[in-house]
N, C-alpha and C positions, 0 to 999 in steps of 0.2 A: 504494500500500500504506500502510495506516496504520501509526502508529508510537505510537499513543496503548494505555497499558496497560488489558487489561480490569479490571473492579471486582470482580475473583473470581478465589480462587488454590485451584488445586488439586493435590495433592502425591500419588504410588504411595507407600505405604505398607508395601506388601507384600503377602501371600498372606489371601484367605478363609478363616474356619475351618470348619474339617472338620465337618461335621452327626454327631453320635455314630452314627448308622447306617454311615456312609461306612467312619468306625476302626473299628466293631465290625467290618464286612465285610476290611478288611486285615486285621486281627489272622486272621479265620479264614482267608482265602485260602492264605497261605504254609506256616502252621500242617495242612495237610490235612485240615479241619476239615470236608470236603465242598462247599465253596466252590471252582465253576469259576475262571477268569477269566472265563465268558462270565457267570456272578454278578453276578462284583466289577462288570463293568463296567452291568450290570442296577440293579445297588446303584445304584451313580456317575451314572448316566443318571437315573435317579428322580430323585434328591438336590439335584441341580446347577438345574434350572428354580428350586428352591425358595428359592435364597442369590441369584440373579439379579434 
């Protein structure tokens, strides 16, 4: 096993942000805005390839 350090540091940060489609579709889901959950998650499936 090596012991020698790579020449690249990489650090998690935290969380992706949210695509404004993504929040508009929370905002209406809870709200009974007409927004299933099978929606939200329609939303969220779209969205997600796109930040990837």
């Amino acid at each position: 096993m090596s012991t020698l350090k790579p020449p690249f540091r990489a650090d998690h940060v935290g969380s992706l942000l949210r695509p404004q489609a993504i929040t508009a579709a929370r905002k209406k889901h809870p709200e009974g805005d007409g927004l299933s959950p099978a929606g939200l998650k329609t939303v969220e499936d779209a969205e997600i390839p796109a930040l990837i």
